[in-house]
C-alpha positions, 0 to 999 in steps of 0.5 A: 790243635798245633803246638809250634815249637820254636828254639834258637841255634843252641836250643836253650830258649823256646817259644810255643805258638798255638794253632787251633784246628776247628775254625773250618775257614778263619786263621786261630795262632795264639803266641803266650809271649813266654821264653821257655827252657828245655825242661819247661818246654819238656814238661810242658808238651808232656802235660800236653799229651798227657792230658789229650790221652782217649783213656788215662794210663793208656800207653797205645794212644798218645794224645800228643805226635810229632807232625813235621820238623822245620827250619821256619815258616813261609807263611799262611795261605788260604784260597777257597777252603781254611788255611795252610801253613808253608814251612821249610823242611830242608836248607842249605848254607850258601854264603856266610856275611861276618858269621851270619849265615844266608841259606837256600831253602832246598824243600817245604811241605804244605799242611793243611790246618783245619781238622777233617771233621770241620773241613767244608770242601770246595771243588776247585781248592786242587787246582789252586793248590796245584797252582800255587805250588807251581812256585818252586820253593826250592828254586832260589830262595833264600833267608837268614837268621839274623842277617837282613837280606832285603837291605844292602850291606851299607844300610845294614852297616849304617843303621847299626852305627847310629849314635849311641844317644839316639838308641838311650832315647829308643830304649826307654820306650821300647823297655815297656813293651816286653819284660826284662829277661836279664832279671831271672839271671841276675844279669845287670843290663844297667852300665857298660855290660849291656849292648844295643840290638837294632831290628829293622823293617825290611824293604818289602819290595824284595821280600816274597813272602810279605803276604803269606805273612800278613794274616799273623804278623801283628799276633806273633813275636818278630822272632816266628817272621822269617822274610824270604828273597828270591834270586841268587845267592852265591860265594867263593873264597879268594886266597891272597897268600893264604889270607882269605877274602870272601866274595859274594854275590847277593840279587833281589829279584822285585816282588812287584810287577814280577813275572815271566818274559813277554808277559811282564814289560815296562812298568806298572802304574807305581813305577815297579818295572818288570825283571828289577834286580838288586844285585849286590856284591859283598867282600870282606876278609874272613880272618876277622867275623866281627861287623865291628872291628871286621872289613867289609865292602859292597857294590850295588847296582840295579837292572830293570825294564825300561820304565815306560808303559810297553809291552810286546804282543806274544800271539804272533808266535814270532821270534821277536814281537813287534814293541808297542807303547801301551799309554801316551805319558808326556809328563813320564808319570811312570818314569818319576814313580820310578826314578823317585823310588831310586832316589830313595834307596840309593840317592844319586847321581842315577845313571842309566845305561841303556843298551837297546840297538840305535841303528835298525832297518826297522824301528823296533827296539828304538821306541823305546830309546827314543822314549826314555830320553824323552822321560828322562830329559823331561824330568831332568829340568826340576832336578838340580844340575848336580843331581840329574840323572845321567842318561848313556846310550850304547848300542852293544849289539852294533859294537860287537858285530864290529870286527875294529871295535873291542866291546868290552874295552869300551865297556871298561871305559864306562864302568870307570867312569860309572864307579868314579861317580857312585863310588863304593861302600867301605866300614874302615878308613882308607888303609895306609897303603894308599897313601904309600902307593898313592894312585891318581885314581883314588882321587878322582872317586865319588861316593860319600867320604866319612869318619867310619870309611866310605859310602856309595851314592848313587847307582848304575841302572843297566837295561836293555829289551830284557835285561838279561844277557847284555845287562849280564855282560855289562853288570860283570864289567863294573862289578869287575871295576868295582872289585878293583877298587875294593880290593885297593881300599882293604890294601890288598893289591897295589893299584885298583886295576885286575886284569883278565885270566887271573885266578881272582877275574877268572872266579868272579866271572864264575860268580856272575855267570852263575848269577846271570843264569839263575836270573836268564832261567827265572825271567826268560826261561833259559840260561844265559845265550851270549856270556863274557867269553862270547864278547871277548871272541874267545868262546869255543866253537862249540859253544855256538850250537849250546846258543842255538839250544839255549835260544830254542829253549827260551822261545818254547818256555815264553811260548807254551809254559809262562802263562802258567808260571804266571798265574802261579806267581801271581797266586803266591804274591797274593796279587789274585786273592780267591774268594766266593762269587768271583771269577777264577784265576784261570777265567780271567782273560788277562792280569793287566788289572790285576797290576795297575791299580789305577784302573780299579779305583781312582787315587785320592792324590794326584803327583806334581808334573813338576815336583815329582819326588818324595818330599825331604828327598832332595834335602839329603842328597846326594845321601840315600834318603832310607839311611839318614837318621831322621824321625821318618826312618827311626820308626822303621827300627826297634832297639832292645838292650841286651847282656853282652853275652847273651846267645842271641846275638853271640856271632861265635856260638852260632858260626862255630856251633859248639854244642854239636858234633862237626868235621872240618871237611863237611863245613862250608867254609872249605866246601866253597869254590877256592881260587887256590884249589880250583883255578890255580894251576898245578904248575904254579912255580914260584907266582901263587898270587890270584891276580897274575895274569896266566898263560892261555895253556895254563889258565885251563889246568885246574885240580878238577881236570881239563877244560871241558871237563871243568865246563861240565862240572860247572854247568851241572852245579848251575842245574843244581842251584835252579833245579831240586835235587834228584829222587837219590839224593833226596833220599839221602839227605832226608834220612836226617832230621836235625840240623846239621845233619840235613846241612852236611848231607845237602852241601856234599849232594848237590852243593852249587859251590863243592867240589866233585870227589875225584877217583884218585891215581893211586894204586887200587884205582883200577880196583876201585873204579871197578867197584864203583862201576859195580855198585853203580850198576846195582843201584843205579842200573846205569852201565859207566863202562862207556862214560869216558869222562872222569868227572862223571864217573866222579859225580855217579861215585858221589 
């Protein structure tokens, strides 16, 4: 057997899951329920090899050995032959959202549970194998703990507010199901010294693992599920006169219709389009780690293939594939599935912005605008005119040829006026200072206004052909607009207006660029070919022949690499299951069938061509329909009252780890990306505020060296969010089991947000760069006499 054995962050408490190893093909996980302590759990596994000695009082043969040391379960998969359990080896802090930590999986390891003597061998169990790992785990995914990253900041803030009258009725059911484990401490849970806990569902569309999880999901405690997205998760820390405010930036990439470029497009027959996005972006002030008395504010917005049944035929090997519309649907059967889910989530209004070229001299990207008004205005006529979808066309590319035209002017315009629609989401009432320094802005802002502060109504769905660099471009600029007003709202700056080359737009565009490269390199197999400085005419010269490169790049990845990237994708999100008598997954001449379930079996109820939303929708609106308090959505939560001391959900214990030995320079917090220390000048005089706008020769100077040598470092942190850690650092970081050894190694090796240590101007520095040179040779065999950038003698010093 396996003995699973689980502990919480202090490891005082224990569970122990028990896997049986004979079943040669069927899943055996016993959960015995039980709470343990340390020294139950020590007495329990000594019993244990005690009793699986081959000879009593044996030293030699210990009936009990450590296989592998885990951060949590992936989950459980089987193709021909028994079942394997995925677990994750190695992590990363990435980003911390009111102390609760958000981490990337940096490694797994894949076991085989059944024994060897009951193992019934298959040929094509290693291919499959292979395929599946083709996913690369340690490429932008990401979980937590204790923080659901499937559900936006507003929904997780929302539902934990809920009246206290409705969790006294939640609890009296709930109190049944599971024992009470105050009793043995002698705690009360009666009177005010007990808290409410709230668990919810999370929203399966942005969970990557649901399936690997499927075959244990009823037999174990919540506590063993650990849900994954997949994406971009990134955090930087802006400093307004010392008072730190922390910038984050979360994107869910959709588990369903996922794929690679040309071979995912448009929509499937339940409205999940190709490349959908949910990109969040998350401020609050890090002085106070309380969702209770903290300040929190997020932004939401959404990118997505157009919903319409198109595709692009990629075997004419051509740079750009004729666009072809796969099924008439003059009832936008496709686009109501769609639009309906959106309503759900984010209520309304919905606004699409479409970028796709309007002028060509041959139709190819107009079909599809011309398609998508029709849907769109089809659907429109049973929709109430205050809830109608607003529709805005913009031909980006037309603009930005246009020497007279400033796209990103233009794009302003648009993102004020999006942002006044749907308005934003804050926990706190207004500040006072908006009522001193009233701005004839704030007046006109939509969204929902409410006794606990703001809440945002509606989304932006941005596209074009593949929703990548022009959809990047566009996000940064509402994001930009948002973040103005976010800020306003904490009473942080005086108008919600933030102007380019200032330390604070510098640093958010960072975030973006590295969200919209992770994205570009997940979809279409390349970074990003056009960013921000692109459209506002400034990119350096050089930067044309990195777009050449970047382009080449990309067509080679759609052409030669993505129908395997697909077939592995479709493998680990179990859309393709194995089994006996049926066709392999590399047999099938095409996946189309494989997502369009409607051509399998018939569905049983047909859609209204009229009435094509979710019943109770519309009630609701402008409100999300997922965050009203309504008996639907209670049954999506499970309430438990708990001690107020209790470590489970005490926020300072697992932030400040107490219980374990840490240095102030190896934590997160100062190992992100600092606006003070990386992009303020030197020269700052006598203006240290993030939001001066800098002169171009000043803008450039930071504490990590020149322009160019900035570029480099922040192209290699880029490689290193979506690439595994070299074989040395591997090494390194692995020669530590426990928990924050492996943290503080992984952050200090190829931590996306940390700083290169520099070799100081002291005065052994010519001393100790020979040393480096020297050793680096040693170790490395690389000569870096003939390195002249200082940055990359930085980074092999490392």
């Amino acid at each position: 057997r396996y003995f699973l054995v689980g502990s919480n962050p202090a490891e005082t408490k224990y569970r122990v899951l028990k896997i049986d190893r004979t079943e040669p093909k069927d899943l055996v996980i016993i959960d015995d329920k039980h709470v343990y302590t340390q020294q139950e759990v020590r007495e329990l596994l000594g019993r244990l090899d005690l009793g699986n000695r081959t000879k009593m009082g044996q030293k030699g043969s210990s009936g009990l050995s450590r296989a592998v040391s885990a951060f949590g379960i992936v989950g459980f998969v089987r193709f021909l032959e028994g079942y394997y359990i995925v677990l994750i080896t190695k992590r990363r802090k990435m980003a911390d959202i009111g102390g609760h930590a958000i981490y990337k999986i940096e490694d797994t390891n894949m076991i085989y549970i059944p024994n060897d003597s009951v193992r019934v061998s298959h040929p094509d169990e290693a291919r499959y194998l292979r395929i599946f790992q083709n996913v690369d785990l340690s490429s932008n995914f990401y979980f937590s703990y204790s923080y659901d990253l499937s559900h936006s900041l507003q929904y997780n803030l929302t539902v934990l507010r809920m009246p206290l009258e409705i969790l006294k009725t939640e609890t009296t059911q709930t109190r049944q199901e599971s024992f009470d484990i105050f009793e043995d401490e002698g705690l009360s849970t009666q009177g005010g010294s007990g808290v409410f806990g709230i668990c919810s569902k999370p929203y399966k569309k942005y969970v990557w693992n649901a399936k690997l999880l499927e075959a244990v999901r009823s037999a174990v405690h919540r506590d063993w599920l650990l849900y994954i997205i997949h994406g971009f998760c990134g955090q930087s820390k802006l400093l307004i006169y010392g008072r730190p405010i922390y910038v984050t930036l979360i994107a869910r990439r959709s588990s369903k219709f996922a794929g690679t470029r040309f071979l995912k497009r448009g929509a499937n027959c339940e409205g999940d389009v190709a490349n959908e996005v949910e990109t969040e972006q998350i401020l609050y002030d890090a002085s106070v780690m309380s969702f209770s008395a903290g300040s929190y504010s997020s932004y939401v917005q959404v990118r997505g293939s157009v919903p319409l049944y198109w595709s692009q035929d990629i075997s004419t090997m051509m740079p750009k594939p004729p666009i072809t519309l796969d099924q008439a649907d003059p009832y936008a059967h496709v686009a109501a599935l769609h639009f309906d889910q959106m309503l759900q989530r984010f209520g309304s209004p919905i606004i699409i912005l479409n970028l796709v070229k309007e002028r060509e001299k041959r139709k190819h990207e107009r079909i599809l605008s011309e398609e998508l008004v029709a849907a769109v205005t089809y659907l429109n006529q049973f929709l109430p005119p205050e809830h109608a979808i607003i529709y805005i066309p913009w031909d980006m590319a037309k603009y930005t040829k246009s020497k007279l035209c400033n796209v990103l002017d233009r794009l302003n315009v648009i993102a004020e006026s999006v942002v006044k629609k749907t308005g934003f989401f804050v926990n706190r009432p207004d500040s006072y200072c908006s009522i001193l320094r009233p701005d004839e802005k704030w007046n006109e802002l939509g969204g929902c206004v409410v006794s606990t502060g703001r809440l945002q109504t509606g989304v932006l769905r941005t596209n074009c052909v593949d929703c990548l660099d022009r959809t990047n471009t566009a996000q940064f600029m509402v994001g930009k607009c948002a973040l103005a007003y976010q800020l306003y709202s904490l009473g942080l700056i005086d108008k919600p207006n933030l102007q380019f080359d200032t330390d604070a737009v510098r640093l958010f565009e960072e975030l973006y660029e590295d969200h919209g490269d992770t994205l570009s390199l997940q979809y279409g197999g390349s970074q990003l070919v056009h960013r921000v400085k692109t459209y506002r005419k400034i990119a350096p010269w050089t930067q044309h022949s990195k777009d050449i490169m970047q382009t080449l790049s990309r067509y080679y990845s759609n052409a030669f690499s993505d129908a395997d990237r697909q077939d592995s994708i479709n493998l680990f999100l179990g859309v393709f299951k194995p089994a006996e008598g049926k066709p392999h997954l590399w047999e099938l001449p095409t996946d189309f069938y494989l997502h369009h379930k409607n051509t399998l079996s018939l569905s049983q109820t047909r859609q209204s061509y009229t009435y094509w939303w979710t019943t109770g929708v519309l009630k609701h609106l402008p409100l999300p329909f997922d965050e009203v308090t309504c008996a639907e959505n209670r049954r999506k939560l499970t309430v438990k009252k708990f001690h107020k001391y209790e470590e489970e959900i005490d926020i300072h214990n697992e932030f400040f780890r107490p219980y374990e030995l840490s240095s102030f320079d190896e934590t997160f917090c100062l190992a992100m990306t600092n606006s003070t220390r990386d992009f303020m000048p030197k020269n700052v005089g006598i203006d240290p505020s993030p939001f001066t706008v800098r002169k171009p020769d000043e803008t450039g100077k930071s504490v990590l060296g020149n322009k160019n040598n900035r570029e480099e470092t922040v192209l290699q942190r880029k490689t290193a969010a979506s690439a595994p850690p070299p074989p040395s650092e591997e090494a390194v970081s692995s020669s530590s089991e426990d928990d924050s050894g492996t943290d503080k190694e992984d952050e200090g090796a190829v931590s996306q947000r940390s700083t290169p240590v520099k070799v100081t101007d002291t005065g052994d520095n010519t001393k100790i760069t020979e040393n480096v040179v020297q050793a680096t040779k040693d170790v490395y065999g690389v000569n870096l006499s003939d390195i002249p950038s200082e940055d990359d003698l930085a980074i092999y010093a490392r």
